[in-house]
Phi, psi and omega in degrees: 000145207259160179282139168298127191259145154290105173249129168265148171216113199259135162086047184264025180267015188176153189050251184297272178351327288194276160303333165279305192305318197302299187316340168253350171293308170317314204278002190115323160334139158269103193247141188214169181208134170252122173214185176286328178149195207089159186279190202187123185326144180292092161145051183207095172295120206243136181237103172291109168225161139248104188324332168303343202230119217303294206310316190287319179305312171289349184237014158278319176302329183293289249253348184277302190293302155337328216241291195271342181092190180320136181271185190237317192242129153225155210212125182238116221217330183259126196235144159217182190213150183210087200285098184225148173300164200294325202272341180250353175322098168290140165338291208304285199316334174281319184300307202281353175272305173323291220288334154258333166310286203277290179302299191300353168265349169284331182302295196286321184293296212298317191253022147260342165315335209267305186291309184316308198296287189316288187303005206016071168186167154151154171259112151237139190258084172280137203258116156326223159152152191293357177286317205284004180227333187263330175120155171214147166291159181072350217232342198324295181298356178263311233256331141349278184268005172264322184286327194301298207313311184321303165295329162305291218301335180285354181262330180303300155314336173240030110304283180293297175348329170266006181259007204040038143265161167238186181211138201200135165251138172257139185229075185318160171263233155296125192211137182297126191185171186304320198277359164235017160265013151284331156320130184292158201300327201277257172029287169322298181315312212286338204268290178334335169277356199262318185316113145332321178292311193056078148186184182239152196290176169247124196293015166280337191259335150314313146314344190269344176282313194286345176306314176306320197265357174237027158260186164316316182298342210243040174307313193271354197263126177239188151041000203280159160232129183270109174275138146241111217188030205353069155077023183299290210279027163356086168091021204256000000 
């Protein structure tokens, strides 16, 4: 039994954010979140910020390491999409899916680094999407700031890399969750036929990948982006 680490997971009150935080409060983990509300799974400790915003980040990372110590794991999970054609896309629609996706994972990335650095060790796993290397129509601003992290993580890694951190992406496809069970059926069927798997995950089997990647066993996998998407985004 490996000792328990402070793992942050930000936007763990629902769907993915949700299922990783449960997975590591299971393993033992001192698991803590920054999120917006909502309630948040039992043993999860929770700090209300907004990522967007430096001063609440940092001082949500402050009131978590008081309570829990140092983080060890940060797993940067909260996302949002403002789905518009390209031609009709506002700045702002375009901006505020950067400013939390892409900037707000840098923010939670720059200042669990500062400890990570100090412990010489630490995971950060940032979660991706199969939009961001296969493309989505309507999607130029998600599909933007989902691919940009692959390059963060890689730049994070030939930063960092001699320090025992890694840096890693994960890039879920369709994962069972409120929001693609609102799709209409036939809509479900058309995507679900694109799958190989010919179904959509369980927002559980993303966890078990980011679980992985921030153990032990996963020392050497750096820069990687791990798809999980049953095979949707092939070679992407």
């Amino acid at each position: 039994m490996t000792e328990p680490r402070t793992v942050l997971v930000t936007g763990a009150n629902r769907g993915i954010g949700r299922a990783i935080a449960e997975r590591f409060v299971a393993a033992g983990d001192r698991v803590a979140t920054i999120y917006r509300g909502g309630d948040l799974p039992e043993g999860v400790v929770g700090a209300i910020a907004d990522v967007t915003d430096t001063a609440a980040v940092d001082a949500a990372f402050t009131e978590i390491e008081a309570q829990l110590g140092p983080v060890e794991v940060l797993v940067a999970n909260a996302g949002v999409t403002k789905d518009q054609l390209l031609m009709r896309m506002t700045d702002e629609e375009f901006e505020q899916v950067i400013d939390v996706n892409l900037t707000g994972t840098f923010r939670c990335v720059r200042r669990a680094s500062k400890g990570m650095i100090r412990l010489r060790r630490g995971r950060i796993v940032l979660i991706s999407s199969v939009v961001g290397l296969y493309g989505g129509a309507g999607q130029v601003n998600y599909a933007a700031s989902k691919a940009a992290l692959v390059g963060m993580a890689r730049s994070i890694t030939r930063e960092l890399g001699g320090r025992g951190i890694t840096a890693n992406v994960v890039a879920p496809g369709f994962i069972e969750t409120a929001m693609t069970d609102a799709l209409p059926a036939e809509r479900q069927a058309q995507y679900k036929a694109s799958i190989p798997a010919g179904r959509f995950a369980q927002p559980e089997e993303v966890a078990g990948v980011v679980h992985f990647l921030a153990s032990d066993e996963a020392a050497y996998v750096s820069g990687a982006v791990v798809p999980v998407d049953g095979g949707l985004g092939m070679g992407h």
